[in-house]
N, C-alpha and C positions, 0 to 999 in steps of 0.2 A: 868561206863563210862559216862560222859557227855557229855549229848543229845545236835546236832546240827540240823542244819535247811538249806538246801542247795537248787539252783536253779541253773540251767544251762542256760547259751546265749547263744543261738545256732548262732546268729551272731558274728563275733571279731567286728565290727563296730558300733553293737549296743552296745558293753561293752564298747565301747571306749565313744560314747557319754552320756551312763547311768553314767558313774564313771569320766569322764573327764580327762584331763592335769594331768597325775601323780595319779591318780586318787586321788584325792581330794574331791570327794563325797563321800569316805567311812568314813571319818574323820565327815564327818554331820551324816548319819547316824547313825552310832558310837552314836554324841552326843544325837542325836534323841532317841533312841532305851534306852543308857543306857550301851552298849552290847560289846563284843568286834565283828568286822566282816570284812573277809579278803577274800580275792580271793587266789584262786588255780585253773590256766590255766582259762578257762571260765566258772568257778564254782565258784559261791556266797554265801560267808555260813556263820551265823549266829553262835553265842557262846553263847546259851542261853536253860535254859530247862522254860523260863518259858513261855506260852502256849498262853497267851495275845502279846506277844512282837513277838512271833512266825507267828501266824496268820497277826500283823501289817506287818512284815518282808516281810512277802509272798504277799503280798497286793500291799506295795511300790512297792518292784523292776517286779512286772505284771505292775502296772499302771505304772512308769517310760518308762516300754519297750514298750508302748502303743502309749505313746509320742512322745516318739523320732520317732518314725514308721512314726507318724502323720507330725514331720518337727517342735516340740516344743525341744528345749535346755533343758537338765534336769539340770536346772540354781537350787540355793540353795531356790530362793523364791517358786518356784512348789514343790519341795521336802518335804520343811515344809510345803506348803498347804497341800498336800497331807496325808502327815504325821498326820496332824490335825485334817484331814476329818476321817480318817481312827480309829484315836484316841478316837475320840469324836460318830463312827459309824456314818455320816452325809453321806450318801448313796447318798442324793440330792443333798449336797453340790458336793459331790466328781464326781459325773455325770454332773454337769454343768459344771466342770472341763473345760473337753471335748467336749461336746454337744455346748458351746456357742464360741470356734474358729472360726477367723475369719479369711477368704480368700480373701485376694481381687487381683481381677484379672491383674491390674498394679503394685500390688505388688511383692517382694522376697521372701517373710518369710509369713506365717501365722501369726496371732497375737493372742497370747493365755491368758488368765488371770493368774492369778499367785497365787490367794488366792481366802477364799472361797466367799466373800468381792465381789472381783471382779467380779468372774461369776454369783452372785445373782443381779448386774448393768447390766449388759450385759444382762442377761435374764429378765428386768423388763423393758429396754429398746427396746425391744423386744414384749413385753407384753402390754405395756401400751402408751399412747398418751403424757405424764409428766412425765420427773424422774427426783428426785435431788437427786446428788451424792454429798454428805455432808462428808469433811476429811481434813486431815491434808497434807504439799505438800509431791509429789515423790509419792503416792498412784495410779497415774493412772485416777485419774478419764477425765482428759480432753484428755490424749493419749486413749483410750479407747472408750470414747463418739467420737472421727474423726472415728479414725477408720470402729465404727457401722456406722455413719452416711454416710461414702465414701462407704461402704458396699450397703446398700439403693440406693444409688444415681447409681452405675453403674449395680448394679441387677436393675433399672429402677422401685421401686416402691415410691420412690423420686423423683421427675423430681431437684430437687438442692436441696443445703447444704447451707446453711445462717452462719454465725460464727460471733459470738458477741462482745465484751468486753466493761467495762465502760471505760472511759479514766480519772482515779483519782489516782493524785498525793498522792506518797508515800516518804511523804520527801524531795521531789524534786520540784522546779517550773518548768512546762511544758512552762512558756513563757521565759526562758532562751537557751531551745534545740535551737540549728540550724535550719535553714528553714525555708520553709514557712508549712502552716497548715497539709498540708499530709505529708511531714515529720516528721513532729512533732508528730503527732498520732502514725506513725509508728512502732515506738520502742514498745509501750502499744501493738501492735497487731504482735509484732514479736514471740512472744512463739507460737501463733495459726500456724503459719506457720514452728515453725519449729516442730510441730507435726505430721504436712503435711510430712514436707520435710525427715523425720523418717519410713513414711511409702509408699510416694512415689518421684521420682523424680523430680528436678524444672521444667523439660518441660513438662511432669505431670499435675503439678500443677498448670502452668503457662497456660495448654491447657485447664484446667478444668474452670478456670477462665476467658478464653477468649470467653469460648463456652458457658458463661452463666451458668455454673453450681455449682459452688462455687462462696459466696459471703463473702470476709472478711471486715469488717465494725466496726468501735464503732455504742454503744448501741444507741447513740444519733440520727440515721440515720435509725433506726426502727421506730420513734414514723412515726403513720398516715399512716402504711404498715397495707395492709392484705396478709400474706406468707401462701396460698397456695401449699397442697403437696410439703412439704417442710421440711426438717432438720434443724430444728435450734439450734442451740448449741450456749449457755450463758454462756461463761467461766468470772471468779475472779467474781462472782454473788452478793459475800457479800461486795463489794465494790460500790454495786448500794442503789438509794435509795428504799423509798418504792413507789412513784409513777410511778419510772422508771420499777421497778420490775412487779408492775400491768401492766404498758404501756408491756412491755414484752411478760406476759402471756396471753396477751387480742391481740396478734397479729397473735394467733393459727388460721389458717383459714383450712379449708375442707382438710383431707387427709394429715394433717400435724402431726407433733411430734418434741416435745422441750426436751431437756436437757439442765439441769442446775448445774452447778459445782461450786463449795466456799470451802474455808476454812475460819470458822468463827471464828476462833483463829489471823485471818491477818487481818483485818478490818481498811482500809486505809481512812475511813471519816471521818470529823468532828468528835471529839467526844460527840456533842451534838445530831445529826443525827443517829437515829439506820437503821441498817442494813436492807436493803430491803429485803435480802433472808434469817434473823432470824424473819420479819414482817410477809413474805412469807411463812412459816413453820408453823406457830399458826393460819394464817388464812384459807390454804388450809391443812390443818390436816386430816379434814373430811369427804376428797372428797376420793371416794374407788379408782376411776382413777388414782389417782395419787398417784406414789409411791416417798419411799425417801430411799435411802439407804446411812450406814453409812459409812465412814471406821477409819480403827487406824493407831496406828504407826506397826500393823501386819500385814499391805498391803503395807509399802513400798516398791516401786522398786528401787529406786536410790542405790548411793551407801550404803554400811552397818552401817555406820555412823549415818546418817541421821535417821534412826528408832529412834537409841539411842537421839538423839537431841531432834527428838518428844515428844518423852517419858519425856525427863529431863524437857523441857517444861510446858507440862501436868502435870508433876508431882507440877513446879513453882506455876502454876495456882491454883492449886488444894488445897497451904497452904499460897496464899496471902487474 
């Protein structure tokens, strides 16, 4: 007779959020595994004798049910992180999982990483005084860096949150927009705010900023600051140049911490101009403080598409 592999929910509510709508997680699983795998009443079993896929099995749906306990969706991008960590035995990976959620106390929801990508950002942001989070878009790296930083700012060991962007035309002339100067900027610094507005409310937002404690601003309105104890986060980074990048990192003052986010596959300068934050990479390579983490098209979170896009991309690059 052929060997199964069974687990029990002892909640009906946790089986409903581990497997979802119809249950449409067993269909990932399924393709994860290899396997075939079905439910009976709130019994989860495995159709498999083979002994590696066994041990993954029992792994997934513990850490799944951990999850959701925690207030995380066992959405398809955690499933395969999970999946991967478990795959690959990344112990570390799979513990930051968990260990690097974040709460924040005007918030709904917790904010969780989704890959292993992710929590290795979270944890070096954490860690260190410099991180660049280096990827492709829909990865998370600028939803993730607010997040940590609004983290800081009302745990109080922040006293504010700085947020940056260059203001450079992608195709578009900026002296065509409507308005006058601040609204003309505005639309370049509308993503930062609706990252905000993702993980907390406009009065929120609106009261953090009136209290002094979030600053949303192009890069241009940094030079000649010293931001003390402060979060600064430099989002679309590869669209600066190289002295703006230096003016940047040279505005670190006592008790503070920077992140820096790019995709250097979207690089909206001149094309005689290189990239401040690919200038940024070669020259602060060597410094142990500062970290730089990657990601792929296997930390997207957007919709399921969009991986595949990346990928087709990369792949373009990779045989022009």
């Amino acid at each position: 007779m052929k060997k199964q592999s069974s687990i029990v929910i002892n909640a009906e509510s946790d089986l409903h959020e581990i497997f979802g709508a119809n249950d449409r997680n067993i269909s990932l699983i399924e393709e994860l595994l290899g396997v075939k795998v079905f439910l009976r009443g709130n019994e989860v079993i495995l159709d498999s004798e083979d002994a590696e896929k066994r041990r993954i099995f029992q792994h997934l749906i513990s850490q799944l049910e951990d999850f959701v306990r925690l207030g995380q969706p066992a959405e398809s991008d955690l499933i395969r992180a999970i999946h991967k960590s478990l795959s690959t035995q990344d112990n570390a990976g799979r513990d930051l999982l968990k260990k690097t959620a974040i709460a924040l106390p005007q918030a709904s929801k917790k904010v969780f990483p989704k890959s292993d990508n992710q929590a290795a950002y979270l944890d070096a942001i954490d860690r260190h005084d410099v991180v660049f989070g280096i990827g492709p878009a829909g990865t998370g790296k600028t939803y993730l860096a607010v997040a940590k930083a609004l983290k800081c700012v009302f745990d109080h060991t922040h006293k504010k949150l700085v947020v940056t962007r260059p203001v450079v035309e992608a195709g578009e002339s900026l002296g065509f927009l409507p308005g006058d100067l601040t609204q003309k900027i505005n639309p370049y610094l509308r993503p930062i705010y609706d990252s905000m507005l993702a993980l907390l409310s406009p009065e929120i937002v609106k009261r953090l900023e009136e209290n002094g404690l979030l600053e949303i601003a192009p890069l241009a309105y940094m030079r000649g600051r010293t931001l003390a104890e402060c979060v600064i986060l430099l989002d679309e980074a590869q669209n600066t140049s190289r002295e703006q990048m230096k003016m940047l990192l040279t505005r670190l003052g006592v008790g503070s911490k920077t992140v820096i986010t790019g995709d250097i596959t979207q690089v909206d300068l001149p094309k005689k101009r290189e990239s401040g934050l690919l200038h940024a990479m070669r020259v602060v390579k060597s410094i142990k403080e500062i970290a730089v983490v990657f990601f792929n098209e296997h930390d997207v979170v957007r919709h399921p598409l969009v991986r595949k896009i990346v990928k087709a991309y990369e792949n373009e690059a990779l045989h022009e």
